[in-house]
C-alpha positions as CSV (number, residue, x, y, z in Angstrom):
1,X,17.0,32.0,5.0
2,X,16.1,34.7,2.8
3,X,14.3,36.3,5.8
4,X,16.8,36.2,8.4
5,X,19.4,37.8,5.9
6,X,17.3,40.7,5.6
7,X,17.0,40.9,9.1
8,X,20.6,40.6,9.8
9,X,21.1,43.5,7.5
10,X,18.6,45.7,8.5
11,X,20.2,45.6,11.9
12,X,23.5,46.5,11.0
13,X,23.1,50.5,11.1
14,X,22.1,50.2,14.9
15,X,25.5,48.1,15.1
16,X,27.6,50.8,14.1
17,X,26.0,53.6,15.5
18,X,26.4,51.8,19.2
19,X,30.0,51.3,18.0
20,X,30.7,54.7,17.1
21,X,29.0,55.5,20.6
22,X,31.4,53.4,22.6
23,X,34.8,54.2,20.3
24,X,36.1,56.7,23.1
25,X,35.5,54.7,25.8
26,X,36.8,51.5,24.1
27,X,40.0,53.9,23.4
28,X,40.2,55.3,26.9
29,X,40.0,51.8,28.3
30,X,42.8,50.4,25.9
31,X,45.1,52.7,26.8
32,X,44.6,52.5,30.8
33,X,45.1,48.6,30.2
34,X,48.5,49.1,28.1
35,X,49.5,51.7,31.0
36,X,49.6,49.0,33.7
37,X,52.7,46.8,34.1
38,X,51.9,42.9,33.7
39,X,55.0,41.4,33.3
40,X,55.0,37.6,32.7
41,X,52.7,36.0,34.9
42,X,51.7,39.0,37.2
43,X,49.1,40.4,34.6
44,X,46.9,40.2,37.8
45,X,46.3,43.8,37.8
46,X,45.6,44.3,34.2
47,X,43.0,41.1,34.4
48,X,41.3,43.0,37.7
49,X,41.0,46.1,35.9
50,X,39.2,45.0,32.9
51,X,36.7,42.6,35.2
Protein backbone atom coordinates (compact mmCIF):
# COMPACT_ATOMS: atom_id res chain seq x y z
CA UNK A 1 0.00 0.00 0.00
CA UNK A 2 2.86 2.01 1.09
CA UNK A 3 4.37 1.46 -2.35
CA UNK A 4 1.73 2.35 -4.56
CA UNK A 5 1.22 5.75 -2.54
CA UNK A 6 4.62 6.61 -3.33
CA UNK A 7 4.04 5.94 -6.78
CA UNK A 8 0.88 7.82 -6.98
CA UNK A 9 2.70 10.78 -5.77
CA UNK A 10 5.62 10.70 -7.55
CA UNK A 11 3.44 10.92 -10.60
CA UNK A 12 1.58 13.80 -9.76
CA UNK A 13 4.22 16.53 -11.24
CA UNK A 14 3.78 14.95 -14.80
CA UNK A 15 -0.08 15.40 -13.99
CA UNK A 16 0.10 18.97 -13.73
CA UNK A 17 2.47 19.79 -16.11
CA UNK A 18 0.17 17.94 -18.94
CA UNK A 19 -2.55 20.05 -17.42
CA UNK A 20 -1.00 23.23 -17.61
CA UNK A 21 -0.10 22.09 -21.25
CA UNK A 22 -3.68 21.51 -22.24
CA UNK A 23 -5.29 24.74 -20.12
CA UNK A 24 -5.61 26.91 -23.46
CA UNK A 25 -6.99 24.47 -25.36
CA UNK A 26 -9.36 23.18 -22.63
CA UNK A 27 -10.29 27.08 -22.50
CA UNK A 28 -10.64 27.59 -26.21
CA UNK A 29 -12.76 24.50 -26.48
CA UNK A 30 -15.16 25.71 -23.46
CA UNK A 31 -15.89 28.63 -24.82
CA UNK A 32 -16.65 27.37 -28.62
CA UNK A 33 -19.10 24.83 -26.78
CA UNK A 34 -20.91 27.70 -24.67
CA UNK A 35 -21.00 29.71 -28.17
CA UNK A 36 -23.23 27.24 -29.80
CA UNK A 37 -27.07 27.45 -29.20
CA UNK A 38 -28.52 24.08 -27.61
CA UNK A 39 -31.77 24.88 -26.52
CA UNK A 40 -33.75 22.16 -24.67
CA UNK A 41 -33.45 19.09 -26.51
CA UNK A 42 -31.55 20.22 -29.66
CA UNK A 43 -28.03 20.18 -27.95
CA UNK A 44 -27.24 18.05 -31.06
CA UNK A 45 -24.78 20.44 -32.22
CA UNK A 46 -22.92 21.07 -29.07
CA UNK A 47 -22.87 16.98 -28.48
CA UNK A 48 -21.28 16.72 -32.30
CA UNK A 49 -18.80 19.29 -31.69
CA UNK A 50 -17.25 17.84 -28.66
CA UNK A 51 -17.24 14.02 -30.17
Amino acid sequence: MKTEMARILRAIPGYEERILDLKETLIANLVMISEIPAPTFKEHERRDFII
